[in-house]
C-alpha positions as a LaTeX table, in Angstrom:
\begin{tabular}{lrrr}
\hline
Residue & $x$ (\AA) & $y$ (\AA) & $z$ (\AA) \\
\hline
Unk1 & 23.19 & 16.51 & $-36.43$ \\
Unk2 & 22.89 & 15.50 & $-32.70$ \\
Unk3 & 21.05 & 11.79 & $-32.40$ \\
Unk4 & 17.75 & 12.16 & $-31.27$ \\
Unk5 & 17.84 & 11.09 & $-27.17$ \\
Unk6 & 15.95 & 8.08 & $-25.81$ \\
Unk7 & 13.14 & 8.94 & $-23.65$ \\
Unk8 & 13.46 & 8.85 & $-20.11$ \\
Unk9 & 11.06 & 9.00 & $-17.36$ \\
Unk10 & 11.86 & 9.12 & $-13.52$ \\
Unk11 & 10.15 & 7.52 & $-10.60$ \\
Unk12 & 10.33 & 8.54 & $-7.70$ \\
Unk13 & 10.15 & 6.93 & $-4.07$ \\
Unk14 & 9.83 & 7.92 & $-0.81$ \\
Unk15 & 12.53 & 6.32 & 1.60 \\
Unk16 & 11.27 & 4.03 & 4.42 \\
Unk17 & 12.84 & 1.75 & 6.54 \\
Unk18 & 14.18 & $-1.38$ & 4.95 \\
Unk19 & 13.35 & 0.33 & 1.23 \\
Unk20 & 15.42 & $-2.21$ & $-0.49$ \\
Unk21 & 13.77 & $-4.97$ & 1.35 \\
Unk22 & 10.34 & $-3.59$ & 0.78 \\
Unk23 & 7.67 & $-5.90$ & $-1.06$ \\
Unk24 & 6.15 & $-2.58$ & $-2.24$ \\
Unk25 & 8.39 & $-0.61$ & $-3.68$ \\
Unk26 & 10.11 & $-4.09$ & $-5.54$ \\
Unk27 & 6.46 & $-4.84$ & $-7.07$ \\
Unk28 & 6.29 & $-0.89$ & $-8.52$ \\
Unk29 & 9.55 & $-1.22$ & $-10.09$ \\
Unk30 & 8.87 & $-4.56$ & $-11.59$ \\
Unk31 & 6.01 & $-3.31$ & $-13.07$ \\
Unk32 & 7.80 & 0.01 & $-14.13$ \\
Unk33 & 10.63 & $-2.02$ & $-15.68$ \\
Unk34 & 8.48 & $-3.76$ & $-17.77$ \\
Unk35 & 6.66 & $-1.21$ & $-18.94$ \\
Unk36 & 10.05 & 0.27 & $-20.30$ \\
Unk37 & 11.30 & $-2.42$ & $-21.75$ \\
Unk38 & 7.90 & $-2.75$ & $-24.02$ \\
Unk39 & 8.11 & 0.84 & $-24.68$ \\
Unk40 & 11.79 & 0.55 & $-25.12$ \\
Unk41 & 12.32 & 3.85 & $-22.93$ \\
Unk42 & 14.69 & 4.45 & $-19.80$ \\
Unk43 & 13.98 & 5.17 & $-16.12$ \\
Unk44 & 15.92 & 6.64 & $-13.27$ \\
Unk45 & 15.05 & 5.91 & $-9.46$ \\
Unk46 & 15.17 & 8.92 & $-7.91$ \\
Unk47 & 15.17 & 7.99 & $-3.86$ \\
Unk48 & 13.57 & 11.07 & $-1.65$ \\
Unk49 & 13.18 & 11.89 & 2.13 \\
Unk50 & 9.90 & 11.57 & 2.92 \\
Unk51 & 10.24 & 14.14 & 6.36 \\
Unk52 & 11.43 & 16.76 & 4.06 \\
Unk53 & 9.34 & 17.31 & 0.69 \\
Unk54 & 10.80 & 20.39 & $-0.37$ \\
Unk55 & 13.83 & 18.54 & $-1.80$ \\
Unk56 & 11.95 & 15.79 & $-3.99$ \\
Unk57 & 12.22 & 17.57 & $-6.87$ \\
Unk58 & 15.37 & 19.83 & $-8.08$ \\
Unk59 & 15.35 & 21.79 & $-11.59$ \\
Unk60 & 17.39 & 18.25 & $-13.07$ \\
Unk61 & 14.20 & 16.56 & $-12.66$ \\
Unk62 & 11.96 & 19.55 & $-13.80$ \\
Unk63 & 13.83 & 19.79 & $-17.20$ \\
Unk64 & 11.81 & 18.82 & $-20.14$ \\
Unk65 & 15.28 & 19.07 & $-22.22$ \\
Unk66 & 16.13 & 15.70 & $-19.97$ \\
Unk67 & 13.15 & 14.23 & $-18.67$ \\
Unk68 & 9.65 & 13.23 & $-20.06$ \\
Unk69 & 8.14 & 12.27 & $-17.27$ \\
Unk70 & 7.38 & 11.58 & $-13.29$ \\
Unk71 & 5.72 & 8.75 & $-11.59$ \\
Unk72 & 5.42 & 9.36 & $-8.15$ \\
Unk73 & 5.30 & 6.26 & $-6.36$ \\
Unk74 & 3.54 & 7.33 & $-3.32$ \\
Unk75 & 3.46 & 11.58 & $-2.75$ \\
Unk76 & 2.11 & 11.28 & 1.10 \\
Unk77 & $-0.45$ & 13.36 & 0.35 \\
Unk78 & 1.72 & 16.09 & $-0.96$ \\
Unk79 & $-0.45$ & 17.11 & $-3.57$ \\
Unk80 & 2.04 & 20.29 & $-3.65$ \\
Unk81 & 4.35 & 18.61 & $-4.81$ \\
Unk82 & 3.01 & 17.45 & $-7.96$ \\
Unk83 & 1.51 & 20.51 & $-8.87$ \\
Unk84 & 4.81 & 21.88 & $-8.33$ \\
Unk85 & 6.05 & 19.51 & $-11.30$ \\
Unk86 & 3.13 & 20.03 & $-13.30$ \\
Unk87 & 3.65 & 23.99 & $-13.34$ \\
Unk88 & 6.56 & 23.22 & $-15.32$ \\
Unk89 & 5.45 & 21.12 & $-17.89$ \\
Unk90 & 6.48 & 18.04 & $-16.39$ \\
Unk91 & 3.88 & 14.71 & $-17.37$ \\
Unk92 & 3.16 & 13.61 & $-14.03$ \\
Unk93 & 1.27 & 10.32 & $-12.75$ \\
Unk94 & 0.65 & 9.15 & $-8.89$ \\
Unk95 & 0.44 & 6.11 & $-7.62$ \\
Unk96 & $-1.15$ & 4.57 & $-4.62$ \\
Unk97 & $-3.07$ & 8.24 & $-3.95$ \\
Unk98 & $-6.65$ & 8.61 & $-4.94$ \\
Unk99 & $-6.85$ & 12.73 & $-5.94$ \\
Unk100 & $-10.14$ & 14.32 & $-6.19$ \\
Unk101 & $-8.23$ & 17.38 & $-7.97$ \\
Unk102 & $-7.60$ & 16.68 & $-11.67$ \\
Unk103 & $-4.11$ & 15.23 & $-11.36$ \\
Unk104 & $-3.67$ & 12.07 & $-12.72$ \\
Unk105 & $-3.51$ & 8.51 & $-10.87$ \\
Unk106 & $-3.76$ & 4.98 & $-10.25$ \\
Unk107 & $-4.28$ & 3.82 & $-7.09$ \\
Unk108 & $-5.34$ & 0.10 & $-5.47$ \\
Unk109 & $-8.82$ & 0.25 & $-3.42$ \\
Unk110 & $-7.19$ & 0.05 & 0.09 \\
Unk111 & $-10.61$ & 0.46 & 1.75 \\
Unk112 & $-12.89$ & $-1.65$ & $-0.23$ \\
Unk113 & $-10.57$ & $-4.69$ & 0.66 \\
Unk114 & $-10.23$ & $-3.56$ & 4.09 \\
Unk115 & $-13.78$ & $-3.21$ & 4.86 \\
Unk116 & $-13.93$ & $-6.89$ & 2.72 \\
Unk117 & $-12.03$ & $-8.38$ & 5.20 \\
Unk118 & $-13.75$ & $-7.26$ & 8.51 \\
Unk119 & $-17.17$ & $-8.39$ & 6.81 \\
Unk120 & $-15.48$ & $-11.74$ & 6.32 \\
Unk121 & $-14.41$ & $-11.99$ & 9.81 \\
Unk122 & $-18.01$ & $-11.33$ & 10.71 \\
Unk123 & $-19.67$ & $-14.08$ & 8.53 \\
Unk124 & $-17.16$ & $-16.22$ & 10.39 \\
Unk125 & $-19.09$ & $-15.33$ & 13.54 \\
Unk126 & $-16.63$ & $-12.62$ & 14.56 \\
Unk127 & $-17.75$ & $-9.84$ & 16.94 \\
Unk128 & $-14.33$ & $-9.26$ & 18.80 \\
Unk129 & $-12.39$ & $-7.54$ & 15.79 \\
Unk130 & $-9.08$ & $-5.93$ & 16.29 \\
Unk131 & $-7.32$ & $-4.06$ & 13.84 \\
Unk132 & $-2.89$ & $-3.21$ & 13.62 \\
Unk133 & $-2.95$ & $-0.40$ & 11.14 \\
Unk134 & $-0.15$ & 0.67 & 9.06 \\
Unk135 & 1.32 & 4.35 & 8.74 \\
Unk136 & $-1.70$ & 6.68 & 9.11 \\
Unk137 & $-0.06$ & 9.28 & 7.32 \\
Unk138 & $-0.29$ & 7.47 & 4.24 \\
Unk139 & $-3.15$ & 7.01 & 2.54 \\
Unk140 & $-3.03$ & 3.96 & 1.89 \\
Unk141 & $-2.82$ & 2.85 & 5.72 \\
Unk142 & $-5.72$ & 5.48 & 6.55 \\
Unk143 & $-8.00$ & 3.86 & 3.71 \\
Unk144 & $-7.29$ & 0.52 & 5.35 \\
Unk145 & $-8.27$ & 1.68 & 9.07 \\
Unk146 & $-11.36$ & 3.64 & 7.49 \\
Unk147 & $-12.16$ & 0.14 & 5.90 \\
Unk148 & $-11.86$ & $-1.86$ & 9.34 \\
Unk149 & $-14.46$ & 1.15 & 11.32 \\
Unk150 & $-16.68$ & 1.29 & 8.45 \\
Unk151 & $-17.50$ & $-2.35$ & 8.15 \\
Unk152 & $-18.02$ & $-2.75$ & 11.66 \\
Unk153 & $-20.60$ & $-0.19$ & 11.85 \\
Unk154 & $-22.67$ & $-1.76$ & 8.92 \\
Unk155 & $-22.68$ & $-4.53$ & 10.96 \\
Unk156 & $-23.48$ & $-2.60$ & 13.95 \\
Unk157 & $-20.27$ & $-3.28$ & 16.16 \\
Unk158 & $-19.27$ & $-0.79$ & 17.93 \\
Unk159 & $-15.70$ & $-0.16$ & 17.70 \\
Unk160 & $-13.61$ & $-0.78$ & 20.52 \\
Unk161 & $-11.26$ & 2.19 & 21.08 \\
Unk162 & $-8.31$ & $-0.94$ & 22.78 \\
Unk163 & $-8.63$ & $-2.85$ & 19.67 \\
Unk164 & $-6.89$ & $-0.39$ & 17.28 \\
Unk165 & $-3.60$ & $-0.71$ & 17.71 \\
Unk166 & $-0.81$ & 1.17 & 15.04 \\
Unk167 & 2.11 & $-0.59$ & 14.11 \\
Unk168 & 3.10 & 1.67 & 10.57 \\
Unk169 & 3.49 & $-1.03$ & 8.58 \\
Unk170 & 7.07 & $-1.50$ & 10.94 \\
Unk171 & 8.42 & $-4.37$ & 12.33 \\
Unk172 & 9.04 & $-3.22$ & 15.86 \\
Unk173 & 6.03 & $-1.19$ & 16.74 \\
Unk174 & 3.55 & $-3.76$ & 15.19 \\
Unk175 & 5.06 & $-6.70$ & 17.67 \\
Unk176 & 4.47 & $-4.19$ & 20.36 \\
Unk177 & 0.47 & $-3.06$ & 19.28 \\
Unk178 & $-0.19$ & $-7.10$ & 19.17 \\
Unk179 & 1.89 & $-7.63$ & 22.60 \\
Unk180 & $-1.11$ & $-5.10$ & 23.74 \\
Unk181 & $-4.46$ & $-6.41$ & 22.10 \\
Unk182 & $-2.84$ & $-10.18$ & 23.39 \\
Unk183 & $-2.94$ & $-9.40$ & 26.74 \\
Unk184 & $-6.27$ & $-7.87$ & 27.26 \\
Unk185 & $-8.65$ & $-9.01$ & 29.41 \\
Unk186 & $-10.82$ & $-9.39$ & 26.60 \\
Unk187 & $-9.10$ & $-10.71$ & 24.06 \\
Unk188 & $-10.15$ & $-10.18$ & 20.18 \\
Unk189 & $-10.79$ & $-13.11$ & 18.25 \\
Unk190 & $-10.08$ & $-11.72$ & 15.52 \\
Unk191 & $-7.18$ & $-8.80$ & 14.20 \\
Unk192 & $-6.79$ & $-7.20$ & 11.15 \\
Unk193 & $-3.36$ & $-6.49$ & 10.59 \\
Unk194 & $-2.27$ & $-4.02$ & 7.82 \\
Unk195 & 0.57 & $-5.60$ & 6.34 \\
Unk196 & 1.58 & $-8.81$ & 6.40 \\
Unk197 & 5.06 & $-7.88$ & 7.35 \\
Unk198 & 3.03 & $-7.00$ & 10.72 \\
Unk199 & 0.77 & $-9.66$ & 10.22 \\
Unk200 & 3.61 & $-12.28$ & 10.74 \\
Unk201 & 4.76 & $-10.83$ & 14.05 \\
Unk202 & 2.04 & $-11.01$ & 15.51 \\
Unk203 & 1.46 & $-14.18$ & 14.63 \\
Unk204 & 5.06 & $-15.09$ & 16.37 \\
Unk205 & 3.80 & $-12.92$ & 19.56 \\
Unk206 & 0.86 & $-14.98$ & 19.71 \\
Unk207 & 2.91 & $-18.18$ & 18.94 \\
Unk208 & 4.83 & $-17.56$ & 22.42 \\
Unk209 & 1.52 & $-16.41$ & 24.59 \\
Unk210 & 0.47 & $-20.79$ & 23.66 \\
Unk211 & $-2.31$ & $-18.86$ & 21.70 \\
Unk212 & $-3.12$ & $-20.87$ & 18.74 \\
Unk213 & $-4.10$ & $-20.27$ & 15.03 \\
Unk214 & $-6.64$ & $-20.21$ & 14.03 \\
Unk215 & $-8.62$ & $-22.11$ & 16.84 \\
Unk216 & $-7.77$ & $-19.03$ & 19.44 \\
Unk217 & $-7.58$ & $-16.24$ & 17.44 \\
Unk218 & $-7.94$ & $-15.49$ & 13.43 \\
Unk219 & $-5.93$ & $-13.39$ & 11.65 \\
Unk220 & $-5.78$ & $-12.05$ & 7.92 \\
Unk221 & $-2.55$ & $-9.76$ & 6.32 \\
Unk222 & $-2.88$ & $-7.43$ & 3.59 \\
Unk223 & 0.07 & $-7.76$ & 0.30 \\
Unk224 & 0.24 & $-11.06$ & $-0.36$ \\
Unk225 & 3.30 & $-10.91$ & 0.47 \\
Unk226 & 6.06 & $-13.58$ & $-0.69$ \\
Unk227 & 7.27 & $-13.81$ & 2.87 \\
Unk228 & 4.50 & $-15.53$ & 4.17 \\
Unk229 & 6.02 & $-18.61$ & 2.89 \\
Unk230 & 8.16 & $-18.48$ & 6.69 \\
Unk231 & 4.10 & $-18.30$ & 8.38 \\
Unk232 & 3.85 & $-21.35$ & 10.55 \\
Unk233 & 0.01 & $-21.23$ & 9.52 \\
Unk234 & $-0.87$ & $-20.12$ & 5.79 \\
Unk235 & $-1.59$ & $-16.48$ & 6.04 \\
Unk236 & $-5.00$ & $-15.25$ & 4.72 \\
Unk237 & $-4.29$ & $-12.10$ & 3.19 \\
Unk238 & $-4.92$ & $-9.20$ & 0.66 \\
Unk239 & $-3.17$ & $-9.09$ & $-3.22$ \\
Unk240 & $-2.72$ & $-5.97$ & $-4.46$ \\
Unk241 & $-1.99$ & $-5.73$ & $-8.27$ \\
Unk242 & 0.95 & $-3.68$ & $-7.62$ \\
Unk243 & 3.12 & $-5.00$ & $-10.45$ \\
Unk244 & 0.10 & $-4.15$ & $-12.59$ \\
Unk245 & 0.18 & $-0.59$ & $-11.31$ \\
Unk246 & 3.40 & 0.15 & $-11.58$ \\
Unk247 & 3.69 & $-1.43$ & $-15.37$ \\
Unk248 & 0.04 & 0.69 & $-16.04$ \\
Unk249 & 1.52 & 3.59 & $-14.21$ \\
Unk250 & 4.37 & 3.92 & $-16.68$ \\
Unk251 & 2.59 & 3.15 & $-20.03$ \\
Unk252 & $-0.29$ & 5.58 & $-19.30$ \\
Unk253 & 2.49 & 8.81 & $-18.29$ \\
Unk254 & 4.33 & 7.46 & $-21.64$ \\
Unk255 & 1.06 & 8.00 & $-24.06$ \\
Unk256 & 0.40 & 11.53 & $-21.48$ \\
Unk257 & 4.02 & 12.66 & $-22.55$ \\
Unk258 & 3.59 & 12.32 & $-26.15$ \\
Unk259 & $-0.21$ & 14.04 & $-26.08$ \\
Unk260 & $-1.94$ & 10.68 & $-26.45$ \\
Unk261 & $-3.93$ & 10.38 & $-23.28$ \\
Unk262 & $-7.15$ & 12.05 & $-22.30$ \\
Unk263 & $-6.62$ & 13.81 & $-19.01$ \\
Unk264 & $-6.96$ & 13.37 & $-16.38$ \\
Unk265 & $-6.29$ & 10.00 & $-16.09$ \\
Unk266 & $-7.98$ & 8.27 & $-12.81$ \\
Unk267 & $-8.24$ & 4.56 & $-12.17$ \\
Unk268 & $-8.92$ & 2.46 & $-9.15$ \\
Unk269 & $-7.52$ & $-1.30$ & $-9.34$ \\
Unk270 & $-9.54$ & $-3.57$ & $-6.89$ \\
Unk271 & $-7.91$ & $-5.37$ & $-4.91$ \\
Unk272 & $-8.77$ & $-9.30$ & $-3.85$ \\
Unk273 & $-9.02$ & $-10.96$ & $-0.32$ \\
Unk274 & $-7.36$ & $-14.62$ & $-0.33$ \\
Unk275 & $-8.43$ & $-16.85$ & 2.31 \\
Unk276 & $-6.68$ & $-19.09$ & 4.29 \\
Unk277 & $-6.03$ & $-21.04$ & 7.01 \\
Unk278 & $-5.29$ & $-18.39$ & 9.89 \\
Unk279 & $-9.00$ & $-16.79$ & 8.91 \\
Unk280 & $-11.31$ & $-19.62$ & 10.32 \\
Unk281 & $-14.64$ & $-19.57$ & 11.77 \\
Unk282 & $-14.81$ & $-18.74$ & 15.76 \\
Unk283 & $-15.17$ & $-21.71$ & 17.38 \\
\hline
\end{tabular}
């Protein structure tokens, strides 16, 4: 009689420069590790391109016989894609994508923080607010931006087409959108930057224009991430809980695979602003 198989669930992520390297996609498996060691169960990586969809999924990952489950870590707004897995039978769960369709997800509230951050920047007396946005074709780094516009028009700022910069969450391309908003004529006094991979480059660009932190310019990150630790000044940033999603990710697809869960499932895990000393009050 053929021993009964342990179950096993694959997640799936996008590649990106520097994946291995990536704060992100560490925190997701963390929490996806855990979850499978509670629920004593086994997960494959399963490491796509995200140019080319049409090959995230082969009929090895759509098997039932083999797999009880898919966590996408991030789909790019290829909703296709999952219902592509769920027209198979295959338990699926999102991450990091709010869906209004009934597909189930967890996702972090990029915009609420976001739009918490600007509104900080204004009680700090703030009017000049520039933004480095991350990878607009995710939605996480198009919830952030929509955060940053939104809260300046409650306050009734009118956003300044020069002060939105996108760096795409990259290394390269955000040192270049801060070399640009630092040498304006009118300089912001304030940027919210979209990672704090970003967030720490421009901090080193404005390190060798003598501009100083906070007394010159403010400046807040969002991930709370652990290299910040290298920041000359302490980073004010955003935490996402994305160990939390990962781990909840996992444990939720696990109860949807064995006909436990009530579908679909949708949750939204705030996010919190941590304040520092590169967010300071304009002088």
């Amino acid at each position: 009689m053929p021993t009964k198989r342990k179950p096993i669930f694959v997640l799936i992520l996008p590649r990106f420069e520097d994946i291995f390297h990536s704060f992100y996609t560490g925190e997701i498996t963390k929490g996806v590790s855990l979850a499978a060691s509670r629920l004593n169960v086994d997960f494959l990586v399963h490491i796509t391109d995200r140019s080319d969809h049409s090959i995230w999924l082969d009929a090895s990952l759509l098997d039932r016989k083999s797999v009880d489950g898919i966590l996408f870590a991030d789909i790019d707004n290829d909703i296709e894609i999952v219902k592509r897995a769920i027209r198979r039978g295959m338990p699926c769960m999102v991450l990091n994508n709010v869906l209004d369709e009934p597909i189930n997800y967890i996702a972090v509230n990029n915009y609420e923080a976001a739009f918490k951050v600007v509104e900080e920047f204004v009680k700090l007396g703030h009017q000049h607010i520039a933004t480095i946005a991350g990878d607009l074709s995710t939605q996480a780094g198009q919830a952030r931006l929509d955060g940053y516009y939104d809260a300046l028009k409650k306050h009734n700022i009118i956003p300044d087409k020069s002060y939105v910069k996108i760096g795409g969450f990259l290394r390269t391309s955000a040192r270049a959108a801060a070399q640009d908003l630092l040498k304006l004529k009118e300089r912001p006094t304030a940027i919210f930057v979209a990672s704090d991979v970003m967030a720490l480059e421009t901090i080193d660009v404005a390190k060798s224009k003598k501009i100083h932190i906070p007394q010159d310019l403010s400046i807040c990150g969002f991930d709370d991430n652990p290299l910040n630790i290298h920041s000359p000044v302490k980073l004010a940033t955003v935490a996402q809980p994305l160990i939390e999603m990962g781990r909840l990710g996992l444990e939720i697809l696990y109860q949807i695979s064995r006909g436990k869960a009530r579908l679909p499932f949708k949750e939204v895990l705030p996010a919190k602003l941590i304040k520092a000393e590169s967010m300071a009050s304009l002088k």
